[in-house]
C-alpha positions in Angstrom: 24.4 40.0 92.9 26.9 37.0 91.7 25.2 37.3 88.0 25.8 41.4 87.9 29.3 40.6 89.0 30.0 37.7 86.3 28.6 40.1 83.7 30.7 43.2 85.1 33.9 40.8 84.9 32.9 39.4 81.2 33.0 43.3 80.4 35.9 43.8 81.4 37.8 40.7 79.9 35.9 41.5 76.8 38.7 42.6 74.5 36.3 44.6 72.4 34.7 46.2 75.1 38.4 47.5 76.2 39.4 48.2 72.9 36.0 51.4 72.6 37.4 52.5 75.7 41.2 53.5 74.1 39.9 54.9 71.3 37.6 57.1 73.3 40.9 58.8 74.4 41.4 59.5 71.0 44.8 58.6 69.4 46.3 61.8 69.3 46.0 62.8 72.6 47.3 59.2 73.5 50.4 59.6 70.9 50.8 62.9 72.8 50.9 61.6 76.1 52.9 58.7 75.0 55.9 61.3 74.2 55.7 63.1 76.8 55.9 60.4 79.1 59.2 59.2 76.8 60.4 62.3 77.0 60.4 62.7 80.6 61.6 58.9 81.0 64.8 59.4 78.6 66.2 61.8 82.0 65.8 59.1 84.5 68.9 57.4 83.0 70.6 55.9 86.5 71.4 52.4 86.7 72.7 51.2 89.9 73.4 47.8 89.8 75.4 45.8 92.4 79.1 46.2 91.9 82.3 46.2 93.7 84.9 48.3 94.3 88.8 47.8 95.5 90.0 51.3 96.6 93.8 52.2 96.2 93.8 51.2 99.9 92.8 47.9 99.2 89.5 48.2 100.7 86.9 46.4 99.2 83.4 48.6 99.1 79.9 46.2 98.0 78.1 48.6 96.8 75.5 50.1 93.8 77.3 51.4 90.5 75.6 53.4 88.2 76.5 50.8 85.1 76.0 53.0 81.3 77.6 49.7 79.1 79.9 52.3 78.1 80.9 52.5 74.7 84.1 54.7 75.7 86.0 53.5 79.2 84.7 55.7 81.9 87.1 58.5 82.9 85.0 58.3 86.6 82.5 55.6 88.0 79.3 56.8 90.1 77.9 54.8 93.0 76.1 54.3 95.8 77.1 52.0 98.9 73.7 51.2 99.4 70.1 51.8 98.2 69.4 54.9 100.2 72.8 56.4 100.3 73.9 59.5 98.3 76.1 59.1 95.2 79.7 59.3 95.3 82.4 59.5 92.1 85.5 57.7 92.1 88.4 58.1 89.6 91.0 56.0 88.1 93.1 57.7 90.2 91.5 56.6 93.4 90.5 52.7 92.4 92.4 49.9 92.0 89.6 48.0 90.5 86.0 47.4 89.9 83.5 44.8 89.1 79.9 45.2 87.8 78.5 41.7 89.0 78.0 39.3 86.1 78.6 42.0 83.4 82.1 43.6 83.3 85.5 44.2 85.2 88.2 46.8 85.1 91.3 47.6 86.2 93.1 51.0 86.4 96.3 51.4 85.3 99.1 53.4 83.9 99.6 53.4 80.3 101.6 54.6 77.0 98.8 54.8 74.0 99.2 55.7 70.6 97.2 58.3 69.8 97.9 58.2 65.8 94.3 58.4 64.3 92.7 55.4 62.5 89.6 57.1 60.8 89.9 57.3 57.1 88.9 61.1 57.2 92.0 62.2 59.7 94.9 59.4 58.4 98.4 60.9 58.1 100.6 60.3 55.2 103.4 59.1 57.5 104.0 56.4 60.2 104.3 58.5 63.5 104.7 56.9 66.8 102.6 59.5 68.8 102.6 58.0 72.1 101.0 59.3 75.2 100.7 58.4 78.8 97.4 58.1 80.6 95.6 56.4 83.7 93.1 55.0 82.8 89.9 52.0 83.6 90.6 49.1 81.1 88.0 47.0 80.9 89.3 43.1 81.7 88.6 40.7 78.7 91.2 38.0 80.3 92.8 37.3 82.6 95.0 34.2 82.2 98.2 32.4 84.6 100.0 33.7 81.3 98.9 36.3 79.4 95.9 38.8 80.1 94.1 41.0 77.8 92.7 44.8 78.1 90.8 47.2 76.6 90.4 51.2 76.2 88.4 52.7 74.1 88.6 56.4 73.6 89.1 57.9 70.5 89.9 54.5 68.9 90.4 50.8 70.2 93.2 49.8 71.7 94.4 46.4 73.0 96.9 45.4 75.8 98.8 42.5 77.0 100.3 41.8 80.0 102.7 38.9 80.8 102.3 37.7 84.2 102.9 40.3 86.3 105.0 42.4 84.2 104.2 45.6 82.1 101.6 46.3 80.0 102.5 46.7 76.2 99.8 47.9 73.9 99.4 45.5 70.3 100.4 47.8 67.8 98.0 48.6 65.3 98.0 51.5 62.3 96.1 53.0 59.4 97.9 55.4 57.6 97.2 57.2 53.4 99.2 55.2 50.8 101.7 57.6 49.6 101.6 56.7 46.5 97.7 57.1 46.8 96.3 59.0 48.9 92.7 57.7 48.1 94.0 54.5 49.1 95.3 53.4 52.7 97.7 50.8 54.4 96.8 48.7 57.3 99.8 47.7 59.5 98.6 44.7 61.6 102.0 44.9 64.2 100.0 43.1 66.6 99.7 40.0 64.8 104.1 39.9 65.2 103.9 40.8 68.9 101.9 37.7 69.6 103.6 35.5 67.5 106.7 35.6 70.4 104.1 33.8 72.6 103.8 31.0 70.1 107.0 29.1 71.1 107.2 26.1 73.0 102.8 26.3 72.9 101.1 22.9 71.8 99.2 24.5 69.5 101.5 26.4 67.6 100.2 26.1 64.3 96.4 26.6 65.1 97.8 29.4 66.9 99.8 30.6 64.1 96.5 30.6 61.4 94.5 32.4 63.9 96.9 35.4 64.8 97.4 35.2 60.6 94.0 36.0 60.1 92.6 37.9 63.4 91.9 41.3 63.2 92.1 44.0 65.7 88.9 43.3 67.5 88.1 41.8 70.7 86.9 38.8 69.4 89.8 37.7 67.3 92.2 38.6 70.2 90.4 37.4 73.2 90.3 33.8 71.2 94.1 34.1 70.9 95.0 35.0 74.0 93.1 32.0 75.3 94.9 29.5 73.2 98.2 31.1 74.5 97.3 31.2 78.2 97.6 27.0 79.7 94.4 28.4 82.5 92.0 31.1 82.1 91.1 32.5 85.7 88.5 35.2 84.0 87.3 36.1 80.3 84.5 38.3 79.7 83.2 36.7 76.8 82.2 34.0 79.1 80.9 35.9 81.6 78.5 37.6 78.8 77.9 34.4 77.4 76.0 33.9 80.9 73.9 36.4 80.3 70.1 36.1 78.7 70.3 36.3 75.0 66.8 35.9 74.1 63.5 36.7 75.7 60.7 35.1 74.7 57.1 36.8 75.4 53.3 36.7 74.7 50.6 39.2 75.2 48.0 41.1 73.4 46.5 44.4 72.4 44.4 46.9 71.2 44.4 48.6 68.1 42.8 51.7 66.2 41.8 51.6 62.9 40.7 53.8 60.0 39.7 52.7 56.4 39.2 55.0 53.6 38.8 54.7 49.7 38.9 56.4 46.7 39.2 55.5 43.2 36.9 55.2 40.1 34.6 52.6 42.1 31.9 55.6 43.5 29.7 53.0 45.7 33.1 52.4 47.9 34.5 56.3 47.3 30.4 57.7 49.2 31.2 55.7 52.2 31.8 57.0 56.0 34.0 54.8 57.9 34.3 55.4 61.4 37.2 54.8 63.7 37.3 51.3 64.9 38.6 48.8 67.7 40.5 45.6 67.0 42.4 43.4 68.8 45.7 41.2 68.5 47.5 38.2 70.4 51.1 37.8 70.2 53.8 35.4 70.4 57.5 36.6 69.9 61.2 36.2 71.0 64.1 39.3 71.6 67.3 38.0 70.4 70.2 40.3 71.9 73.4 42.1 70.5 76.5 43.8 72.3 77.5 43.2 76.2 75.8 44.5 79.0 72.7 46.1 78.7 72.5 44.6 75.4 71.4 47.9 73.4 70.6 46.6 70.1 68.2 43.9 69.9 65.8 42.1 67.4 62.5 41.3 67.5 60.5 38.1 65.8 56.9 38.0 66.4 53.7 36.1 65.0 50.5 38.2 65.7 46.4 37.1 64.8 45.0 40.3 64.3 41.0 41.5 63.9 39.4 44.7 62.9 35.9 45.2 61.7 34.6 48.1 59.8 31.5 49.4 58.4 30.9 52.5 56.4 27.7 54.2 55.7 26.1 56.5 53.2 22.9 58.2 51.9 22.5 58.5 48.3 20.2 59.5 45.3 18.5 56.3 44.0 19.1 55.1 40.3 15.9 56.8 39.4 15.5 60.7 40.1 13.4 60.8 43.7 14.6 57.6 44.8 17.1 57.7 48.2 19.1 55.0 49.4 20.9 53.7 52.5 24.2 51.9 52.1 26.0 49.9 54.3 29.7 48.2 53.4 31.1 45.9 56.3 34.3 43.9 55.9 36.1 42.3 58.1 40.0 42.1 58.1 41.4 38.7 59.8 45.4 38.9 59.8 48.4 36.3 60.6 50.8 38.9 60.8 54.9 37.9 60.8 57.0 40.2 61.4 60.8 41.9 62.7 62.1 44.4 63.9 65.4 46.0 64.6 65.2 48.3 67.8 67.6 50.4 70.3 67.4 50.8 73.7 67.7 54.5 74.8 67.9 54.1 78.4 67.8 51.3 80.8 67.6 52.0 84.3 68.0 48.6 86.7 65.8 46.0 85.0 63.8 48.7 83.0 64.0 49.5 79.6 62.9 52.5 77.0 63.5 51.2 73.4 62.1 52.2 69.7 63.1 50.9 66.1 61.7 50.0 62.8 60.2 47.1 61.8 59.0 45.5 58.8 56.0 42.6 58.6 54.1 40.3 56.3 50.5 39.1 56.5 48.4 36.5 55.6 44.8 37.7 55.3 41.1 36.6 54.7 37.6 38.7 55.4 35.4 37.1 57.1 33.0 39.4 56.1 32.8 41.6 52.8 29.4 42.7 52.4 27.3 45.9 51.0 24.2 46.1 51.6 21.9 48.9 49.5 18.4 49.7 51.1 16.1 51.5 48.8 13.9 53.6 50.8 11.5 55.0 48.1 10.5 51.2 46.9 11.0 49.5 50.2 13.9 46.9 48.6 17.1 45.7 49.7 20.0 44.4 47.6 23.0 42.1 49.5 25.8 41.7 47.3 28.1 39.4 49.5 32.4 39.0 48.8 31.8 43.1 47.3 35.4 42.9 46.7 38.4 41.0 46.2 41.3 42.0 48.1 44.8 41.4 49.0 45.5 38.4 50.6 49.3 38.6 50.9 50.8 42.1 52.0 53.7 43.7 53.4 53.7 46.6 56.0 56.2 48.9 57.6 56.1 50.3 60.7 57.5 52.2 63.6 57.7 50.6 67.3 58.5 52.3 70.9 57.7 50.7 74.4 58.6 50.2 78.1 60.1 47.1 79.5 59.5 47.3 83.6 61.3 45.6 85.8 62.6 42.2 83.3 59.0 40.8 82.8 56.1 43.7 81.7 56.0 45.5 78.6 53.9 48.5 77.3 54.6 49.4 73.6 53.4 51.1 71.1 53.3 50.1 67.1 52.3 52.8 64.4 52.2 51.9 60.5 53.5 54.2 57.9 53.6 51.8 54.9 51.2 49.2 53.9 47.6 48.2 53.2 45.5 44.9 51.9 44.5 46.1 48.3 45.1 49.1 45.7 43.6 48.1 42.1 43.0 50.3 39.1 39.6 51.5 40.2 40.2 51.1 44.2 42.8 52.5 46.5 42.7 51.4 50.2 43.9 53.6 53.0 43.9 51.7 56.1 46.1 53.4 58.7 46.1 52.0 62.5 48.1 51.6 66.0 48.9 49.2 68.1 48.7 49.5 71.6 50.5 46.2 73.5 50.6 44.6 76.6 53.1 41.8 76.9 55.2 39.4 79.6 58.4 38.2 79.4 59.0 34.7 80.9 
């Protein structure tokens, strides 16, 4: 009984023995499935994550927030005030303030904006101050015992400063045609003379001075200056992101599916039936992380060892009219794959994670084995011709990746190649298209 066991468990940690049993699904009912199930996934896009909100009545509300990294400031925030509770929506008109714990914080507040577009396509000839007032969330970038720093964006960027506890002033910034070319355009950094009145009596003047200079209108730029200007910092956002995890590092493995084809001038490779194969693949790799929050953009660098075998099989007509023979071709493919990949996450919900991208790699390859074999039935004799061909050992692939990260640590994925093989010569073309189906851990 203990033996059956041990050889039911070997079976099932056999990679090989896992690998037949995916591609007995057959790919394309797999890919199939595999969209569906992203399809269906891309609605399921809440993310309540804990947050907390001060109500214009100065009560303060723990609770869930449904947290999208927005892009643009949210005109109304959606939570829940606790994990079974229905959702509610809150306005800037009804919060004071909010705080998605460890990621962002804004503030609502009443503000004159200029509206004067900054995109090349809509630029005016002219300098107009079109000013507006709004209320508005501004997302918090600092706030310091002198200055503090905020940040809308709607149509474009804008910036504001506050002094203490006095009002906020936007830092002016403007794009308009050159009117003596109106191919051309005219940046007016004003900004950079509003914060040079906060340069006086400051002990770093001149550092000061270079950077607000050179800065640009990004947060970056103006969250450094504002810094230098403030003598204490109570909160900054880019240290609170700066908390977060910038790179994931993982390891796994996988099964792939495999087909090899060839055609060409070389007729004893062109006869041959090559049947869909398993392989396998381990994997070491690292995420490295761009933008705040959810971190949306991300890149991928991974070392693989990959294996496939193959062997194709014919019947032909013997040199000699009469004569049939059996031929067998088995290779071998043994791959140290690098590659990297640029990817986009499409939803994240809580700790979870739909993403796809494009990726590019470069592998390192031997063949273990490389052998046709030609049995001559009518004669009883067998030829082994051993190293049958010489193929690439360098080669470069491109290929398309979407997966599933659940809950922070497991990963499902799936890589397809649409560019790339190990060896086209004049009298041989390979086609050697396969998938990749991954399971990973992130530690």
């Amino acid at each position: 009984m203990v033996s059956r066991f041990c050889r039911a468990g070997y079976a099932f940690l056999n990679l090989d023995y896992i690998a037949a049993l995916i591609i007995d699904l057959h790919m394309k009912t797999y890919c199939s499935i595999f969209c569906i199930i992203l399809h269906l996934y891309s609605f399921a896009q809440k993310n309540f994550v804990p947050g907390i909100i001060i109500t214009r009545q100065a009560d303060t509300l723990p609770c869930l927030i449904d947290y999208r990294n927005w892009e643009k400031n949210p005109e109304t925030i959606t939570f829940k005030r606790d994990i079974n509770s229905v959702e509610e929506a809150l306005n800037a008109g009804q919060v004071q303030s909010f705080e998605i714990t460890g990621k962002d914080y804004y503030e609502s507040a009443v503000i004159w904006k200029d509206i004067q577009p900054v995109e090349f396509s809509q630029l005016e000839t002219e300098d107009n101050n079109r000013i507006v007032k709004d209320l508005a969330f501004l997302r918090v970038l600092i706030k310091g015992e002198k200055l503090s720093l905020y940040q809308l964006v709607d149509e474009k960027e804008h910036y504001f400063i506050r002094e203490r506890n006095d009002t906020l002033q936007e830092l002016q910034y403007k794009v308009i045609k050159d009117p003596a070319n109106p191919a051309m355009f005219v940046t007016k950094n004003i900004f950079r003379d509003q914060l040079k009145k906060y340069t006086l009596n400051n002990q770093t003047t001149k550092k000061v001075l270079n950077k607000i200079e050179t800065a640009f209108y990004k947060e970056k730029d103006l969250a450094n200056i504002i810094t230098l200007l403030n003598s204490k910092v109570y909160y900054s956002s880019r240290a609170t992101l700066k908390k977060q995890k910038t790179v994931s590092v993982f390891a796994g493995g996988g099964v792939s599916y495999n087909k090899l084809s060839f055609s060409g001038s070389d007729k004893s490779l062109n006869v041959l039936d090559f049947p869909a194969t398993a392989g396998y693949m381990i994997v070491l790799g690292a995420d490295a992380f761009a933008g705040k929050g959810s971190q949306k953009l991300f890149v991928r660098f991974e070392v693989s060892y990959r294996r496939s075998s193959f062997k194709g099989t014919a019947t032909t007509d013997g040199f000699f009219p009469g004569e049939i023979e059996d031929r067998v071709y088995e290779i071998e493919v043994s791959s140290v794959n690098a590659a990297a990949s640029l990817l986009y996450t499409f939803v994240k919900t809580g700790n979870s994670k739909l993403y796809a991208g494009l990726g590019g790699g470069y592998n390192f390859t031997t063949y273990p084995e490389n052998t046709y074999t030609i049995t001559n039935r009518t004669i009883s004799t067998t030829t082994i011709k051993e190293n049958y061909r010489d193929f690439d050992n360098k080669w470069a692939e491109v290929f398309l990746r979407a997966g599933f990260l659940i809950n922070k640590h497991f990963e499902t994925g799936l890589v397809v190649k649409i560019v790339g093989g190990f060896g086209t010569s004049a009298d041989v073309n390979v086609k050697n298209p396969y998938s990749f189906f991954s399971l990973l851990y992130h530690f």
